[in-house]
C-alpha positions, 0 to 999 in steps of 0.5 A: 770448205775449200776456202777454208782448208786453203786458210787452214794450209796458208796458217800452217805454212806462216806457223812451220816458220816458226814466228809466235803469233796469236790466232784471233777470231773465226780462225781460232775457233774454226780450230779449236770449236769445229769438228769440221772446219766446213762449218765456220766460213773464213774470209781471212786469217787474223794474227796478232803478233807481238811488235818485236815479231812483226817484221818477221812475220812480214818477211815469211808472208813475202816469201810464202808470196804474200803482197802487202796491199798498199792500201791497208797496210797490216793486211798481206794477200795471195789470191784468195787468202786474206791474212792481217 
């Protein structure tokens, strides 16, 4: 339940930003099917994003203290939180 309640925080920091983007996946199920957001385990955030808003959202991942991994490109971690 901690890991996700710490990707329920990391998605309302990108979302206050104010970049539009789709919520994919076990994510947006966790929101919209669980009462409790314990009974869905998140191992990361997937977000599509239109092509116009991608650098956007890119630039918010940085300045919230997300580092892009080299390795993936697409996909941003801070500690524990995957979001791609």
């Amino acid at each position: 339940m901690q890991t996700n309640l710490r990707y329920l925080a990391a998605l309302r920091e990108i979302a206050a930003e104010g970049v539009p983007f789709v919520l994919m996946q076990g994510a947006a199920l966790l929101v919209t099917a669980y009462a409790d957001p314990g009974l869905r385990p998140l191992s990361d955030i997937d977000l599509w994003v239109q092509t116009r808003n991608y650098e956007r959202l890119t630039s918010v991942l940085r300045r919230r203290g997300f580092n892009e991994n080299p390795l993936a490109p697409g996909v941003f971690r801070r500690g524990e939180t995957l979001v791609d």
